[in-house]
Structures are given as C-alpha cells and as structure tokens.
C-alpha positions as CSV (number, residue, x, y, z in Angstrom):
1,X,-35.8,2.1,12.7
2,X,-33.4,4.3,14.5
3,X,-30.5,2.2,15.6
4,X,-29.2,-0.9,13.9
5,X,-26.3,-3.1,15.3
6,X,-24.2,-6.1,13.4
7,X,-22.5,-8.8,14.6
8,X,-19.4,-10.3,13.1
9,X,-16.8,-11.6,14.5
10,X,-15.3,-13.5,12.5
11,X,-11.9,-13.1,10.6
12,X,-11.3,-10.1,8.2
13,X,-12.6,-11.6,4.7
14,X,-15.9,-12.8,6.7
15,X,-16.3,-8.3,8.0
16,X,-15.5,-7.7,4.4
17,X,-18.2,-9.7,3.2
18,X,-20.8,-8.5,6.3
19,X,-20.3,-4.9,4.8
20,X,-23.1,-6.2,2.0
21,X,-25.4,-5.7,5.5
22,X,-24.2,-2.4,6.4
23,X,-25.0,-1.5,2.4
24,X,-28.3,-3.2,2.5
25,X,-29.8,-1.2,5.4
26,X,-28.4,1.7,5.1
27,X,-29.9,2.3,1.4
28,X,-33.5,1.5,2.8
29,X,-33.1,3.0,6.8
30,X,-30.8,5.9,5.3
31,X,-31.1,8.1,9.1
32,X,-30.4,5.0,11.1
33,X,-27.8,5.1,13.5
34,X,-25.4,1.7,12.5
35,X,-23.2,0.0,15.0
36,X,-21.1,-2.8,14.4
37,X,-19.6,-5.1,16.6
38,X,-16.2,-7.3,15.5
39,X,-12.9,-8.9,17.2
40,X,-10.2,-6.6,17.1
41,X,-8.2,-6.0,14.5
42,X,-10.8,-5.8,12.0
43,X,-12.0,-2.1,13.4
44,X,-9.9,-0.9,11.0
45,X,-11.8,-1.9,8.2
46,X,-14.4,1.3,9.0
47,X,-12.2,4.1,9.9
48,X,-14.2,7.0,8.1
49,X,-16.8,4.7,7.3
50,X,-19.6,7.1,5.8
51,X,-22.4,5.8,7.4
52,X,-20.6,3.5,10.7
53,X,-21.7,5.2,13.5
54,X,-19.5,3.0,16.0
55,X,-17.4,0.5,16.3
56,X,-17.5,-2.1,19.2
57,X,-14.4,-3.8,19.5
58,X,-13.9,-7.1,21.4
59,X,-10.3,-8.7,22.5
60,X,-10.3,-12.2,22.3
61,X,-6.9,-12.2,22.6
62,X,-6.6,-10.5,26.2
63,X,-8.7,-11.2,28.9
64,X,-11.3,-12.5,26.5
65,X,-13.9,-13.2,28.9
66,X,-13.8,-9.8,30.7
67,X,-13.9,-8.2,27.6
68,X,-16.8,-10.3,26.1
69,X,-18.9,-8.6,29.1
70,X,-17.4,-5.1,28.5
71,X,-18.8,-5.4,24.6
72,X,-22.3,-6.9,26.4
73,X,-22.8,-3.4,28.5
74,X,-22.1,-1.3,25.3
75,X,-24.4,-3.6,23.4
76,X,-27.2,-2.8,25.7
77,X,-26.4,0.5,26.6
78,X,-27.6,1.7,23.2
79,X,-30.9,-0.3,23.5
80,X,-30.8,-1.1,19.3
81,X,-34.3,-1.4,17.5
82,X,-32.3,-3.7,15.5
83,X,-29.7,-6.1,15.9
84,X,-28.3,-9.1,13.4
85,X,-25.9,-11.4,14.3
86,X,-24.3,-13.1,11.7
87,X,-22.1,-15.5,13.7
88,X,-23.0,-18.7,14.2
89,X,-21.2,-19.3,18.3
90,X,-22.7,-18.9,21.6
91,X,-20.6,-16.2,22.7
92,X,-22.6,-13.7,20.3
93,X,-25.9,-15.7,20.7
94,X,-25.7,-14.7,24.7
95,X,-24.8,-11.0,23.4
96,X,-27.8,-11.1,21.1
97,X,-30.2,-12.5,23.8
98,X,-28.8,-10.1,26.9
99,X,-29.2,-7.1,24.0
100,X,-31.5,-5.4,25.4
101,X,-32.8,-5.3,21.1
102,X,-36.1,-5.1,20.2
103,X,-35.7,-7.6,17.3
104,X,-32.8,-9.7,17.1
105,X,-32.1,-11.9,14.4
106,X,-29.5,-14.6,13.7
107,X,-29.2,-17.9,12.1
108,X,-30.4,-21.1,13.5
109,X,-26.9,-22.5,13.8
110,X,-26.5,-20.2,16.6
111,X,-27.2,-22.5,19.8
112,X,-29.0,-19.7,21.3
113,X,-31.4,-18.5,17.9
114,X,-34.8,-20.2,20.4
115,X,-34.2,-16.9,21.8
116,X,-34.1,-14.6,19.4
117,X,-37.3,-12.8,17.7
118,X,-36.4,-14.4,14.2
119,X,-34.4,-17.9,13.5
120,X,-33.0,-17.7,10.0
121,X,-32.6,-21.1,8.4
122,X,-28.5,-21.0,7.4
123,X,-28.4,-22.5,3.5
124,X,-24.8,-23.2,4.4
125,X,-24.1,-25.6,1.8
126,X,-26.8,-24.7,-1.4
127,X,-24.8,-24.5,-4.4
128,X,-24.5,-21.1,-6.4
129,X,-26.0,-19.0,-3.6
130,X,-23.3,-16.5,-2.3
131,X,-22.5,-15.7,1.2
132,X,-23.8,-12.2,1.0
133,X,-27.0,-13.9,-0.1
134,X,-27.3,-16.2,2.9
135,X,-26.5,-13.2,5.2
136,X,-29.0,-11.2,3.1
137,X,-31.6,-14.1,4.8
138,X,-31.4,-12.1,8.2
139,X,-32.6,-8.7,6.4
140,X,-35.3,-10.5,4.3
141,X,-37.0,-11.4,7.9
142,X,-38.3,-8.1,8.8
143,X,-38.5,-6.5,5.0
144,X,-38.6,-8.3,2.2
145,X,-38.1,-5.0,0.0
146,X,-34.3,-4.4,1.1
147,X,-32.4,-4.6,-2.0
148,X,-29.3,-7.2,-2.0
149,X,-26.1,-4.9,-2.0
150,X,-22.2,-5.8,-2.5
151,X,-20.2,-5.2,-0.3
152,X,-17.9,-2.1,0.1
153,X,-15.2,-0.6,1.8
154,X,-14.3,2.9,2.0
155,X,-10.6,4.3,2.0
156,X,-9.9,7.7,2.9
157,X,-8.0,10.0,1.0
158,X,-5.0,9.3,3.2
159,X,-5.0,6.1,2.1
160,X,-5.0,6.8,-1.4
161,X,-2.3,9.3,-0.9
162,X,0.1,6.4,0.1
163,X,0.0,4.3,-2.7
164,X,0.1,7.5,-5.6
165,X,3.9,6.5,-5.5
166,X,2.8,3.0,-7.0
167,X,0.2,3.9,-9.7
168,X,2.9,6.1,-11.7
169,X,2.5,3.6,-14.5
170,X,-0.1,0.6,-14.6
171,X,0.4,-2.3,-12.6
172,X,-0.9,-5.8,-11.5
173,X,-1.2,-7.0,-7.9
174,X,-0.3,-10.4,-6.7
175,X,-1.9,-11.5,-3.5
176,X,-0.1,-14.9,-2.6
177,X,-0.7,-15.7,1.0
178,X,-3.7,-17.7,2.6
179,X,-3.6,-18.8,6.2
180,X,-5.0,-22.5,4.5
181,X,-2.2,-24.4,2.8
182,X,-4.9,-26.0,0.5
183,X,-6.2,-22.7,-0.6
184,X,-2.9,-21.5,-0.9
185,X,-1.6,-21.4,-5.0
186,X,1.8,-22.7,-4.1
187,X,5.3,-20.9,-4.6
188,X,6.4,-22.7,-7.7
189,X,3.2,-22.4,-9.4
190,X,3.6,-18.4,-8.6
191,X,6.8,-18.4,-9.9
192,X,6.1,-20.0,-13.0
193,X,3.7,-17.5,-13.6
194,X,5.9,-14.6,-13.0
195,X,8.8,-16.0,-15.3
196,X,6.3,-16.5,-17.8
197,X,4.3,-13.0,-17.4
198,X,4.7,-10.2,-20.3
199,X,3.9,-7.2,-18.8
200,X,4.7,-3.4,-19.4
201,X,3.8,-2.1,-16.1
202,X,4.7,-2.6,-12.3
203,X,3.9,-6.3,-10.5
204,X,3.3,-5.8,-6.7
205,X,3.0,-8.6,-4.0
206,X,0.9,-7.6,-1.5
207,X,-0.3,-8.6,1.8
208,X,-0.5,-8.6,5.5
209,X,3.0,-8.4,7.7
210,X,2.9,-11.7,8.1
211,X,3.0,-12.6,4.1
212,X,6.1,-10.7,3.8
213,X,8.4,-13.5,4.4
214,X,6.1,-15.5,1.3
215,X,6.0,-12.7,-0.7
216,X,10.7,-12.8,-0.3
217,X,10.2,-16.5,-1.1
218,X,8.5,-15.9,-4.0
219,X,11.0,-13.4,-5.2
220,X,14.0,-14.8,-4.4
221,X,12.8,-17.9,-6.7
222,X,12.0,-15.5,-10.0
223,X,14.6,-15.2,-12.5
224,X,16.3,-12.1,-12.2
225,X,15.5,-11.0,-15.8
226,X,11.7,-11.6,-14.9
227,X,11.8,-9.4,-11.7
228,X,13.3,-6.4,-13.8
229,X,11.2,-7.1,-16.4
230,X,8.1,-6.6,-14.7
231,X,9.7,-4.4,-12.3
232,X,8.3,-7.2,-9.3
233,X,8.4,-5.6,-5.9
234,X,6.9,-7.2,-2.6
235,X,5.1,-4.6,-0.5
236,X,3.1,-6.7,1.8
237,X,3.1,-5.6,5.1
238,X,3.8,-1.9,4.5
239,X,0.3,-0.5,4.1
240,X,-2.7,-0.6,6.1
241,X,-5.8,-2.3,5.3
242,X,-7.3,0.0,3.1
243,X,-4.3,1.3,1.3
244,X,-4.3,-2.1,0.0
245,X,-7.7,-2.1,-1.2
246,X,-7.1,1.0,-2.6
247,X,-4.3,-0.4,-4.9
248,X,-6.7,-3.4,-5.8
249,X,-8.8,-0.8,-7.2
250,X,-7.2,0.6,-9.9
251,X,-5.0,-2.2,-10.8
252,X,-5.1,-3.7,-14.1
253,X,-5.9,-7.0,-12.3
254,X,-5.7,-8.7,-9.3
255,X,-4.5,-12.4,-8.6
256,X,-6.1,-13.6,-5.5
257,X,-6.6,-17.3,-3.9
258,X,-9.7,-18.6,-2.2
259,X,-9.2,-16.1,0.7
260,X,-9.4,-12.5,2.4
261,X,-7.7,-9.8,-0.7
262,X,-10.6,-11.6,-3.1
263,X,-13.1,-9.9,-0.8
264,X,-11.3,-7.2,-0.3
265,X,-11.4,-6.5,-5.0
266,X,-15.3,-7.5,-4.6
267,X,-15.8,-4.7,-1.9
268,X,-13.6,-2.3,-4.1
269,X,-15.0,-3.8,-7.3
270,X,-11.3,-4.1,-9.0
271,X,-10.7,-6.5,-11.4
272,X,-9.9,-9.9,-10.2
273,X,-8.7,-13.9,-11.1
274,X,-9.8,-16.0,-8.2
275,X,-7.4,-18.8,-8.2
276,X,-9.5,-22.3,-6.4
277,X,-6.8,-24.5,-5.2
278,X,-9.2,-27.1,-3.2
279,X,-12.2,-25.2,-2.6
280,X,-14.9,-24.0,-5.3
281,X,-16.5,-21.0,-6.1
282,X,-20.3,-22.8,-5.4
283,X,-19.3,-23.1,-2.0
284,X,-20.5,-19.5,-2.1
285,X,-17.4,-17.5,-2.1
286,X,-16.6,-16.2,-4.9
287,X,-15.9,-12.9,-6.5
288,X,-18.3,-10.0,-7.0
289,X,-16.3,-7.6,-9.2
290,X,-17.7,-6.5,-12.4
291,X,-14.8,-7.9,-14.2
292,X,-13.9,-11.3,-12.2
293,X,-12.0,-14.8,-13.6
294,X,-12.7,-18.2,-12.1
295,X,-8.9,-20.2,-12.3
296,X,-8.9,-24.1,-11.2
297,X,-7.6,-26.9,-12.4
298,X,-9.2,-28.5,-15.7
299,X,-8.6,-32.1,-14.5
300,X,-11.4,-34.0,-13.2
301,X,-9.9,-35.0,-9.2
302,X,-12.5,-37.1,-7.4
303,X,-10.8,-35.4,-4.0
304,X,-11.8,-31.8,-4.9
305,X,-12.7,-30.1,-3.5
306,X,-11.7,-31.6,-0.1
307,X,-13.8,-29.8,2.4
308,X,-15.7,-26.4,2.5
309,X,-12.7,-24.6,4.5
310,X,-9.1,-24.7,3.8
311,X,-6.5,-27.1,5.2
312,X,-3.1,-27.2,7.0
313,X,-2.0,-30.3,4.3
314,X,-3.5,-32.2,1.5
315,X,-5.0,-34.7,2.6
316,X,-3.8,-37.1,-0.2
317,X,-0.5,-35.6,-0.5
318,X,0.3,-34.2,-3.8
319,X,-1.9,-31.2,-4.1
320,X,-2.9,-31.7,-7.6
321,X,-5.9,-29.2,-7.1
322,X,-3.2,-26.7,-7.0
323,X,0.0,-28.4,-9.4
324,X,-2.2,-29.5,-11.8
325,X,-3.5,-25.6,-13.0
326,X,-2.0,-24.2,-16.1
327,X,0.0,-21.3,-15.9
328,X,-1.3,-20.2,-19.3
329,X,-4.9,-19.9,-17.4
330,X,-3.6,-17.2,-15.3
331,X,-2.2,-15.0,-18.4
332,X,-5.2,-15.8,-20.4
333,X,-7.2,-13.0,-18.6
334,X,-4.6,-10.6,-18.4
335,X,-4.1,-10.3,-22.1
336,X,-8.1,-10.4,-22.4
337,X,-8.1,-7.2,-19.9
338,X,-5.0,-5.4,-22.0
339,X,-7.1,-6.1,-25.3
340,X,-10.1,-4.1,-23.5
C-alpha cells in the first residue's frame, strides 16, 4: 500500500474525529504516502502533521462546483491504491467513483457505494458504538488486523509557544459555544457555575471568533467578585485551531458541550466533562480522554433526547434537558481531579 487518500468533508469536529483513520493506517502502512481531502477551513487541522503528506482542500463556499472538479483532477492525479470516504453525499461518492483508486471504500449511505469496490454497512444509530468505531468499519474491509486508534492532532511548537503566557499557574477551560441551540449548555446555567466555582488558578473561555460575542455574554453576567476570583478571561477567537488544543491539553479540565472542543480534548487526550444538553453520549459521540465526565440531567424527560443532531429551538419549549442539570454536577469532577 503506497498511497492512501481520506475523505471528509464534513465540519471540523467530524475531521477531528476522521484523524482516528489517519492513526489507524498509518501504524500498520507506516511508509504510505497519506492524503486527505476536506472543505476548507479545516486544512488547518494538519499543518505539520507528522505523517499528512497533503492536503486537498475544497471551496464550497466559492464557486463550489468548479472547485469540486479542481479536487476531482488532484484526486486522480495521484492514482491512490487506497482511498476511504467517509462522507455519506454524492458529491464525494462521484469523487470516489471518478478516483482513478484501486480500492475505494465508503459507506452504503453514500448514493454512489454500487460503485465502489467495498460497501460498508453504516451502524449509524447502534447504541454504545462510537463514531471512530463505525468509521473504523471502512478499514476492517481490507484488513481486519488494523488496530482501532484515537484520534489525534498535532500542534507545533509555535503553537504551544502562544499559549506559555496562559499556563503560568493552573487553569480550567470553558468551551461554551455550539452552533445547535439544544446542545448548547445555556448562559445562565454557565454562569451559575462560574459564581459558584472555587478555584485557585486561571478560568479561560475559549473558542472560535464567532463565540467571542457568547463568551462577553457570559462574562458580563458573572459577579464581579467571581471573575476576579477565578481570574475569568474570554480568549475565544484569539488562537488558531491548534493553540487551542494545545491549552485543552494541559488544563486541569475541560468543560465542553455535545460539540467540536470535546473532540478536540479526545484527540489531545486532556481531561474533559462533556455536558449532554439534548443529545446522549450512545448516540456515539462521546469523549475518548483518559480522564473524561458524562454531565446530563438526572430527571427522567420522555423528550430526550430529541433527535440525533442538535437543534435551532426546543422543540417543547423549556429546554429542561439543559435547565434541569445541577450545577453541583459540574464541580463534582473538578474537586475529584484537584483530590488526584
């Protein structure tokens, strides 16, 4: 197996997740040349990736269509042995089918998997089986001996550099934003938390540039004697990508929701509470860390969880998924952590 190619082009926390993939085959075809292939944006996931060869990058945003054929001639250009495609749209099915692959293999969502050497069954909805297990499916096709890997991201020195200035003492990070409203943990409920919080260290918000404006909210709503207390600061939006998941890392924990900076702990292994607002953790997202906490509400709701994605409203309008959790179940794993 000389050259192995990926598809994913999903959003950011899906790439994160696809990395298991890149770990998988690279610990059993360790001279292969691997490509991958995502929408842009999330290329910068694999700057200095140790073992990323190249990074195929298509705009869906401009001139999607012209692009889409620009990725198709680089696809086939390098005339892969190998080449998975994770997503489940015809856009990458036609990519897979026009590869110019030996083997392709993708999941028989895909319209176009009649075409492709191997049709994975997708055990989209199996309770308890992780994502990186289902994608692990496509691997098993052509070698069952491939061991199942996490996956893992790789910041560069530079980015590690960047956040020294924040790791002078210990610290926690606060991750508040989702692009669901239902897997969002709303403001109140963060502020509660924050007023309540004991903590003899640093408390960072962070996030993309777009969680900035949350991440104010959130602050401006915390008693003054809490945010000097735990010295709260809002950072989101001022470091790349993998800055970020280098200050997941080492922090003492992480709080998360159901979305994209849980991913981002599992692939840095950093110690993480997963807070399910209307989703749950069977739906096969969950954490991988070493050290990971499940938070969700203790009250039996016949409406949760609501659907296996997130939401733009709850559906029956009072978001008790989310109002109903108990602030003490979010400090209950920081003192376990300080204890250890």
């Amino acid at each position: 197996m000389q050259k192995i190619a990926v598809i994913q082009t999903a959003f950011i926390g899906d790439v994160v997740l696809s990395t298991s993939l890149l770990e998988s085959l690279h610990s059993y075809y360790s001279s292969a040349q691997i490509d991958v292939i995502v929408r842009k944006g999330n290329e910068a996931l694999f700057l200095h990736h140790p073992f990323v060869n190249n990074v195929i990058v298509w705009d869906k945003q401009r001139k999607k269509y012209a692009n889409w054929w620009l990725v198709l001639k680089q696809i086939r250009a390098q005339k892969y042995d190998l080449l998975l495609n994770v997503q489940r749209y015809t856009a990458t099915g036609l990519w897979t089918v026009l590869s110019n692959a030996i083997t392709t293999i993708g999941f028989d969502k895909n319209p176009l998997s009649f075409m492709f050497t191997h049709r994975i069954k997708h055990q989209a909805l199996k309770p308890g089986l992780h994502e990186i297990q289902k994608n692990h499916a496509l691997v098993k096709a052509i070698n069952s001996n491939i061991p199942l890997s996490n996956p893992k991201l790789y910041p560069a020195t530079a980015h590690f550099q960047k956040i020294k200035p924040l790791q002078i003492e210990p610290y926690i990070c606060i991750a508040p934003a989702s692009v669901w409203y239902t897997k969002q943990f709303p403001i109140a409920q963060w502020v509660k938390f924050l007023n309540a919080l004991e903590f003899n260290g640093s408390v960072y918000i962070i996030g993309g540039p777009g969680d900035k404006k949350l991440g104010d909210q959130i602050i401006e709503a915390v008693s003054p004697k809490a945010i000097v207390k735990n010295k709260l600061s809002n950072v989101a939006g001022q470091l790349h990508f993998l800055s970020s998941a280098a200050l997941q890392k080492s922090a003492i924990l992480n709080y998360v929701n159901d979305s994209a900076p849980m991913h981002f702990a599992s692939a840095m292994n950093a110690p993480v509470v997963a807070i399910y607002c209307s989703t749950i953790p069977d739906f096969g997202y969950g954490p991988l860390s070493t050290k990971s906490y499940i938070v969700q509400t203790n009250e039996l709701l016949t409406c949760k969880p609501c659907g296996l994605h997130g939401k733009n409203a709850c559906p029956m309008q009072h978001f008790e998924c989310a109002m109903t959790i108990q602030i003490q179940q979010l400090l209950a794993p920081l003192v376990q952590m300080q204890q250890h």
